[in-house]
C-alpha positions in Angstrom: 125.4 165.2 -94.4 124.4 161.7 -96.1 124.5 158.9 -93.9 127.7 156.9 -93.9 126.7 153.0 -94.7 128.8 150.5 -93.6 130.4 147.8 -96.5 130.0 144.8 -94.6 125.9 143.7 -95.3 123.1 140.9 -93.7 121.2 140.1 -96.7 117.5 139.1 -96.4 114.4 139.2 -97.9 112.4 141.4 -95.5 113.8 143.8 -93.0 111.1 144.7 -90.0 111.4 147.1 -88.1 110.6 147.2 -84.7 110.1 145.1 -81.0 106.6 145.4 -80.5 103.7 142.9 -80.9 103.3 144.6 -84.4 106.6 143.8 -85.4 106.8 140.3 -84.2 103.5 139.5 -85.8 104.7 140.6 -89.2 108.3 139.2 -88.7 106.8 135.6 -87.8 104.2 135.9 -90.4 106.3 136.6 -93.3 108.9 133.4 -92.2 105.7 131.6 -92.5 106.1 131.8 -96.2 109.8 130.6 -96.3 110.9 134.1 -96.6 114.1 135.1 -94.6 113.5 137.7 -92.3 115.5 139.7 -90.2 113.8 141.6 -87.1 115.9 144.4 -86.6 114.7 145.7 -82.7 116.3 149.0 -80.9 115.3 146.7 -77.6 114.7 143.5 -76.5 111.8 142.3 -78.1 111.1 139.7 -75.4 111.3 142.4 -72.6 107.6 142.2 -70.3 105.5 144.9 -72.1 103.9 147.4 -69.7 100.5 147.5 -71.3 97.3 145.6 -71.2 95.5 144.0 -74.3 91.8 143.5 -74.4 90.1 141.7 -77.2 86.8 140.2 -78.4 86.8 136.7 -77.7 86.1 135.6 -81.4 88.8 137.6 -82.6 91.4 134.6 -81.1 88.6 131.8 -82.0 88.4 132.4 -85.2 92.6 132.5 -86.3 92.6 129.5 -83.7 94.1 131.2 -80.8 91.9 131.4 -77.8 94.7 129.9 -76.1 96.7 132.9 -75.5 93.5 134.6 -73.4 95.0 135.1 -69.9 90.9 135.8 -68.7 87.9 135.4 -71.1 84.3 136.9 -69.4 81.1 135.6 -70.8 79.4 138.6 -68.8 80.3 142.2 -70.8 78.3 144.7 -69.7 78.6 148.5 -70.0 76.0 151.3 -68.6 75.3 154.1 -70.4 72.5 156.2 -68.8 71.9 154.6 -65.7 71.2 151.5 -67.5 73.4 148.1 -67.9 73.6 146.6 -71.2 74.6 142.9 -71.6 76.8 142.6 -74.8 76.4 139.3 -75.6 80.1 138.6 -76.1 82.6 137.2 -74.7 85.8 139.8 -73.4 89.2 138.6 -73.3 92.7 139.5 -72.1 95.5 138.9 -73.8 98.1 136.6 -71.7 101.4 138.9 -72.7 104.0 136.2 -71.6 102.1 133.7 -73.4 101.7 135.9 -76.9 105.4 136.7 -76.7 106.1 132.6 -75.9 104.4 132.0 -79.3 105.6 134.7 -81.7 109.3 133.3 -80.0 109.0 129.5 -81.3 107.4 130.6 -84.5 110.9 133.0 -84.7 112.7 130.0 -83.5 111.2 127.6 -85.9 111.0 129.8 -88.9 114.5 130.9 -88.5 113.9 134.3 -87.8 117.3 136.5 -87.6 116.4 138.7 -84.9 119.0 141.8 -83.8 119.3 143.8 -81.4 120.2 147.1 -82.9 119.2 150.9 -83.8 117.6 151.4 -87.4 119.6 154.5 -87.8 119.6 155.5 -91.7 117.9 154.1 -94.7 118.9 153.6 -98.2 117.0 152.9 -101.4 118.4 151.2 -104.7 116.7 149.7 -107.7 116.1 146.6 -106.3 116.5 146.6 -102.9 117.3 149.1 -99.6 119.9 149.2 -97.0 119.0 149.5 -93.6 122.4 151.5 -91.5 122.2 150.0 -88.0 123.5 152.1 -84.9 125.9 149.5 -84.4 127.6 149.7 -87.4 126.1 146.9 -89.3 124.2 147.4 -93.0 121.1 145.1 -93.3 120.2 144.7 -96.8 116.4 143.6 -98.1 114.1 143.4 -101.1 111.4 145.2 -98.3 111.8 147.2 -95.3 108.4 146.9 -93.0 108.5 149.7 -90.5 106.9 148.5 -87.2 107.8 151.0 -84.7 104.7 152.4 -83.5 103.0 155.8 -83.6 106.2 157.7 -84.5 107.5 155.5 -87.0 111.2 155.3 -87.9 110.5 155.8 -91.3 107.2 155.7 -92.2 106.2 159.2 -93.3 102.5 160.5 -93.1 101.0 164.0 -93.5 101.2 166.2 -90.9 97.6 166.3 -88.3 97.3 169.3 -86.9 95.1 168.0 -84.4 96.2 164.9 -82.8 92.6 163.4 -80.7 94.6 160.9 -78.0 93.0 158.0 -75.9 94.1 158.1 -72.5 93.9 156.0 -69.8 95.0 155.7 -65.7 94.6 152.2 -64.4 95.3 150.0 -61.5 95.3 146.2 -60.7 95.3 145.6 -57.1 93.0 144.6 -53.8 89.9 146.6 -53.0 87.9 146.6 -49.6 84.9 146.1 -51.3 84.6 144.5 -55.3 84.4 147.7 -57.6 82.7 145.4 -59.9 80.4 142.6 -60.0 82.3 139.5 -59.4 83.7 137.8 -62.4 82.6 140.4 -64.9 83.9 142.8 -67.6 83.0 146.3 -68.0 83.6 147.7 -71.4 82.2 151.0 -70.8 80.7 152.7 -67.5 79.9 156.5 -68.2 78.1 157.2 -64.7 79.2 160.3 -63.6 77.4 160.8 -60.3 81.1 161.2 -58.5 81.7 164.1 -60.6 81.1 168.2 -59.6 78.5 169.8 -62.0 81.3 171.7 -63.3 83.4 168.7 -63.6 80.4 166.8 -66.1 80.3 169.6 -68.6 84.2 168.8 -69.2 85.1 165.8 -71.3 83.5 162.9 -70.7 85.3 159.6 -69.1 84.7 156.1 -68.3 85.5 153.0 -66.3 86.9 150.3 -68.1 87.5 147.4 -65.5 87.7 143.5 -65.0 88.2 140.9 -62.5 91.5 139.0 -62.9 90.8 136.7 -60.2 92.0 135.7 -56.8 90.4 138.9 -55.1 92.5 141.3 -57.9 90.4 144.0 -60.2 92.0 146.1 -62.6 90.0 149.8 -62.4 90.9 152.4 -65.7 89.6 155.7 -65.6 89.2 155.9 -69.8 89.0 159.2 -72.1 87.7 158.0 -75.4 89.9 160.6 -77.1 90.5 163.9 -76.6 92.5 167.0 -78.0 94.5 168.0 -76.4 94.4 164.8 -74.1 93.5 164.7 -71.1 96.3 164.2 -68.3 97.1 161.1 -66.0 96.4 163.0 -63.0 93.0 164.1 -64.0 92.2 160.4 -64.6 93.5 159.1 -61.4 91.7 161.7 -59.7 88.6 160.6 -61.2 89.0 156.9 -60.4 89.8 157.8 -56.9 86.3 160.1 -56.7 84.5 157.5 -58.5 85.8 154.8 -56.1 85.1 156.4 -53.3 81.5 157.2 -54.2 81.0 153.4 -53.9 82.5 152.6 -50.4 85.5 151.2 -52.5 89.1 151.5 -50.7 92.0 150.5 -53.1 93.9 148.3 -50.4 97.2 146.8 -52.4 98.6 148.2 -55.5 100.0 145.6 -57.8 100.8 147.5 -60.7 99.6 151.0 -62.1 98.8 151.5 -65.9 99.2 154.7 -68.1 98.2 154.4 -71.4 98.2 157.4 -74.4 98.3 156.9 -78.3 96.9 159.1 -80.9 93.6 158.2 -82.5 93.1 159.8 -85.3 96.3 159.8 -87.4 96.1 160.4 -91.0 97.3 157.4 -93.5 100.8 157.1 -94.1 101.8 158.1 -98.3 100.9 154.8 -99.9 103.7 155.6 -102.4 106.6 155.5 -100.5 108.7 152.2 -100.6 109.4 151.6 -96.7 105.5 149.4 -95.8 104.2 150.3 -92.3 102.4 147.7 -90.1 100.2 148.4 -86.5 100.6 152.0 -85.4 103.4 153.0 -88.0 100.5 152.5 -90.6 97.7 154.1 -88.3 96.1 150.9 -87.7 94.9 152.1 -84.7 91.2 152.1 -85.0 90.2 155.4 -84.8 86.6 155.3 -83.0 87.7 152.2 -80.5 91.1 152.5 -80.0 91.5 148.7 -80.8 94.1 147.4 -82.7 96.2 144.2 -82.0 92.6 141.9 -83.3 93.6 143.7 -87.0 97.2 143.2 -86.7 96.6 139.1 -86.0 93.8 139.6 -88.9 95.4 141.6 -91.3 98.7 140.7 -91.2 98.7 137.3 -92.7 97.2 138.7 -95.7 100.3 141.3 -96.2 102.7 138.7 -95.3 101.0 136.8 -98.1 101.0 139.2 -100.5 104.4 140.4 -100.1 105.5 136.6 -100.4 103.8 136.5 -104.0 105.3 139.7 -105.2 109.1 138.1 -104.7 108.0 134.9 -105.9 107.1 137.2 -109.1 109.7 139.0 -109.0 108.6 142.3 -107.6 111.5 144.7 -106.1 111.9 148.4 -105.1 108.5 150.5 -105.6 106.9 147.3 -107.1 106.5 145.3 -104.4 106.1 148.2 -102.0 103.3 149.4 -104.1 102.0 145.7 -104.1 102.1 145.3 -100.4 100.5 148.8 -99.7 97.6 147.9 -101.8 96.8 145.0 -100.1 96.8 146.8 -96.2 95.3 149.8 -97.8 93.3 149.1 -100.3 90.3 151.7 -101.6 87.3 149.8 -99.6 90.2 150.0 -95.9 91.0 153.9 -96.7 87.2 154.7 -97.6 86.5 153.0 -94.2 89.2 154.7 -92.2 87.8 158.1 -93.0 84.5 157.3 -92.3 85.9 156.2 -89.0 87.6 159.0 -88.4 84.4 161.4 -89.3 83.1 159.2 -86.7 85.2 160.1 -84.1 85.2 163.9 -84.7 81.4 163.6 -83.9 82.6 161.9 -80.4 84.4 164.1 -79.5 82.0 167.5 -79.7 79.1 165.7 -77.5 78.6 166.2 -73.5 78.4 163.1 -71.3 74.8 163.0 -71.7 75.1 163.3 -76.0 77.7 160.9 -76.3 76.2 158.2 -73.5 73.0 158.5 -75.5 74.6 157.9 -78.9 76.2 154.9 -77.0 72.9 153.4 -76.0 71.2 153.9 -79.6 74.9 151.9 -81.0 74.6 149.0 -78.7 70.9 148.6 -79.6 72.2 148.1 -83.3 72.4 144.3 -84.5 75.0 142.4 -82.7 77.0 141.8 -86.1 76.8 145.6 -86.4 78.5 146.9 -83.7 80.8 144.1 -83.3 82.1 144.9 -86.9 82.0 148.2 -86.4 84.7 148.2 -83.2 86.7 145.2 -84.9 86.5 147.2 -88.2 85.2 144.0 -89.9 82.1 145.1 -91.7 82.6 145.3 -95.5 81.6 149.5 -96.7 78.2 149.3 -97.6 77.4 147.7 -94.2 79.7 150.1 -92.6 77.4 152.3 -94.1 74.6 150.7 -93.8 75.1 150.7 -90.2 75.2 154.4 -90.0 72.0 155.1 -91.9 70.8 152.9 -89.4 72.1 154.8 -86.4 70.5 157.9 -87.7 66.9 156.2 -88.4 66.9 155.0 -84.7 68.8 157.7 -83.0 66.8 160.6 -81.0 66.7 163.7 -83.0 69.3 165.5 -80.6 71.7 162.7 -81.7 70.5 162.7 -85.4 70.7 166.4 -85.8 74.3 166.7 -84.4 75.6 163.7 -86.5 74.1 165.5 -89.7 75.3 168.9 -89.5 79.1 168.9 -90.0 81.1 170.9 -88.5 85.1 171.8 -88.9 86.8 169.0 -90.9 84.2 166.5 -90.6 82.7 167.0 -94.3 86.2 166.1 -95.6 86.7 163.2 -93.4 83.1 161.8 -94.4 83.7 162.4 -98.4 87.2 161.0 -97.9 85.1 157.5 -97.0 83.1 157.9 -99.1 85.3 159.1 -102.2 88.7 158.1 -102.9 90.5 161.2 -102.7 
């Protein structure tokens, strides 16, 4: 049965959908440009959100907002192999109140119509589509941006037969003893000492931990991606093991963290005429997980470029095709796949493999790496940083990141052809 649309209309330029911090950064970026916006958000968008966000430092200096760091730690380490390696970086974490404070007055100032209700149909005309709202109400736009995550509203995107997921079990409380060094970050700890022998030939995990301050830690037992994933319980039963190996009693609980999105999503249909921002348009980064550093990066750019369009006079498939271009544009969807070969390879290595191919990556130039995980580098130095992975890699490493296996030759010609 078609969808029943109400008569009654909200007219706008751009409808977003979604409460998340994707949404609210494209909503507040596009009423930068004057446009009128409406943020259209099945919840509250200024509910607490449950997860953590950790960022490179630079990636808030350079747009100007280091501010909204709750922590920053000068000292990033991670140990791959027994061996600690100082990044050279400074780690941040996002202060979640504060982000939402600031995407609010920029709403606030920018006049930013922002409704709490249900996208539950969607309509395209010539010129413009209506948004059906669970409540009754018809919102009516030149653009509708689809912000809703990993399973997007409307966003459509090939099927994946095999979803690779990041998961993560974490806990910020009081320990008996510091499970870190005092005042430092730890990106990535792959020591597995804790574990049975049985238990190390099974996917590999990692710590992921930081002190907040005023005798609180927060400890997450990490899987850099995994098909099927692996579960919570597994992950908190490694944390436990690996705390205890160190003498380290988890006294107070303050809050308990269980994290789980898909890393290796395909690209959503760049033809369609509903735009998709953060995880609705896999923005994920599939070989680091990261993601919120590209949405503050990348979606000024869109906003900007959706902005011109109407000031051109750009509707329906026009000015969706115009703002697809510009968040996936040949050189982004060249990269993605080359990412996504990347993680493939990941995922078939052993603790050992994969914290050796961790050690020969960290060992790359510091600009390297750093674009690599922020997904910054431009293709040929994306590239360029992969021929020189291989040249400096052991030949155990070398020989398993040449010899393709399953879909991995598609992935790789996929970045490096346009297909």
């Amino acid at each position: 049965m078609a969808p029943c649309f109400s008569s009654r209309a909200m007219v706008c330029d751009v409808v977003v959908v979604g409460a998340g911090p994707a949404a609210l950064s494209m909503a507040t970026a596009l009423a930068q440009h004057q446009l009128q916006v409406i943020l259209l958000a099945i919840q509250d968008p200024w509910r607490p959100w449950p997860n953590t966000y950790g960022i490179w430092g630079h990636e808030l200096d350079d747009p100007g907002l280091g501010f909204l760091l709750a922590h920053r730690w000068r000292h990033c380490s991670s140990i791959f192999l027994g061996e600690e390696l100082n990044h050279g970086l400074d780690y941040g974490l996002i202060d979640n109140d504060g982000l939402q404070r600031y995407w609010r007055q920029l709403c606030s100032q920018h006049s930013v119509h922002v409704r709490q209700d249900a996208a539950a149909a969607l309509q395209h005309h010539q010129d413009h589509s209506d948004v059906q709202g669970a409540s009754g109400q018809r919102y009516r736009a030149q653009l509708v941006v689809d912000a809703t995550g990993h399973q997007p509203v409307f966003v459509q995107r090939p099927n994946c037969i095999a979803v690779a997921q990041q998961a993560a079990y974490g806990v910020v409380g009081r320990f008996s003893i510091p499970p870190i060094r005092p005042g430092s970050f730890v990106l990535m700890d792959y020591r597995n000492g804790h574990l049975s022998p049985e238990e190390r030939q099974e996917p590999p995990t990692f710590l992921y931990a930081m002190d907040l301050g005023n005798g609180s830690y927060f400890v997450e037992e990490t899987s850099l991606a995994a098909c099927p994933p692996l579960p919570f319980p597994l992950l908190k039963h490694r944390l436990e093991r690996r705390l205890n190996r160190q003498g380290c009693v988890l006294e107070q609980v303050q809050e308990v963290e269980q994290c789980l999105f898909p890393m290796n999503l395909p690209l959503p249909d760049r033809r369609q005429r509903v735009v998709g921002f953060g995880g609705a348009a896999t923005m994920v980064h599939p070989a680091s997980g990261y993601m919120l550093g590209s949405l503050l990066r990348r979606g000024p750019g869109l906003a900007a470029a959706i902005a011109q369009g109407l000031k051109e006079g750009r509707s329906g498939a026009a000015l969706s095709r115009t703002a697809w271009r510009n968040l996936w544009g040949d050189d982004m969807v060249r990269r993605h796949g080359i990412y996504r070969f990347g993680l493939e390879k990941l995922m078939r290595l052993g603790s050992n493999d994969l914290q050796t191919f961790f050690h020969t990556f960290f060992h790359l130039p510091q600009p390297l790496w750093s674009g690599f995980l922020t997904n910054t580098l431009p293709l040929v130095s994306l590239t360029g940083a992969m021929v020189r992975l291989l040249a400096t890699a052991p030949w155990t490493i070398r020989r398993h990141l040449l010899w393709p296996q399953g879909r991995e030759l598609n992935l790789l010609l996929t970045g490096l052809l346009l297909r």
